[in-house]
Structure formats: structure tokens, C-alpha cells
N, C-alpha and C positions, 0 to 999 in steps of 0.2 A: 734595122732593115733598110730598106730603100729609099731612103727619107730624100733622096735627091729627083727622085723620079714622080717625088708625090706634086701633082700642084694646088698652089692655095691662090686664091683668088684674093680681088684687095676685100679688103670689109665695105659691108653696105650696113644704114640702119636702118629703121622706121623709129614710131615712137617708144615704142616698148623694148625692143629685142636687136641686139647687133649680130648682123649673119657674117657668112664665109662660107664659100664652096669648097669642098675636098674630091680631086677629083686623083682617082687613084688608078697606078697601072693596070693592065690587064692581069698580070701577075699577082698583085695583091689583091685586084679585086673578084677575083676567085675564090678569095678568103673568107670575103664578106657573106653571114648567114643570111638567107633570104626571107627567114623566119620572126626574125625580129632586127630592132635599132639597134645597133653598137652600144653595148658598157663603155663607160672611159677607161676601163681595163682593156675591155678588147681594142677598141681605135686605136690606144696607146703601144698595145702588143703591136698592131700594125707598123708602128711607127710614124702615125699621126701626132703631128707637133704643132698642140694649139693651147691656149688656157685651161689652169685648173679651173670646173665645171661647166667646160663645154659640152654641149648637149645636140648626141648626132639628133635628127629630126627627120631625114628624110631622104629615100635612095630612087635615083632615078636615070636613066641613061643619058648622057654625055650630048 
């Protein structure tokens, strides 16, 4: 898909958890269900390109 249009933000940590934003076009983020978190099958199907088990967590407007 659109993988040039997606943006990734740098990494942050805390103690526990290393984060990253995905902040996606308006065109794929249409895609996104609003019913629940992203599978790593679905992000992936997006064309979200991050580590094997990354763990969406959180959707929120831009």
C-alpha cells in the first residue's frame, strides 16, 4: 500500500515499553475499525512497517 505516505515517528521509552507513533493518511485511516485495536495482520495489511509483535495500543486524532 502507501507505505511512503505513512509517518513513523522516532522511538520514545519509559521503563517497561518502547513506543512509536503511526500516524496514517487520511485514506488509509478510513480503513481503520473503530471497534477495536489493530491485529498485526490488519496494521500489516495496511501497510504498517514496524517489528514483529508490535502492539497497536491506541487511536487517537493527530
Amino acid at each position: 500500500m502507501a507505505h511512503k505516505q505513512i509517518y513513523y515517528s522516532d522511538k520514545y521509552d519509559d521503563e517497561e515499553f518502547e513506543y512509536r507513533h503511526v500516524v496514517l493518511p487520511k485514506d488509509l485511516a478510513r480503513l481503520v475499525p473503530r471497534t477495536h485495536l489493530l491485529s498485526e495482520t490488519e496494521w500489516r495489511n495496511l501497510g504498517v512497517q514496524q517489528s514483529q509483535g508490535w502492539v497497536h495500543y491506541m487511536v487517537h486524532e493527530p
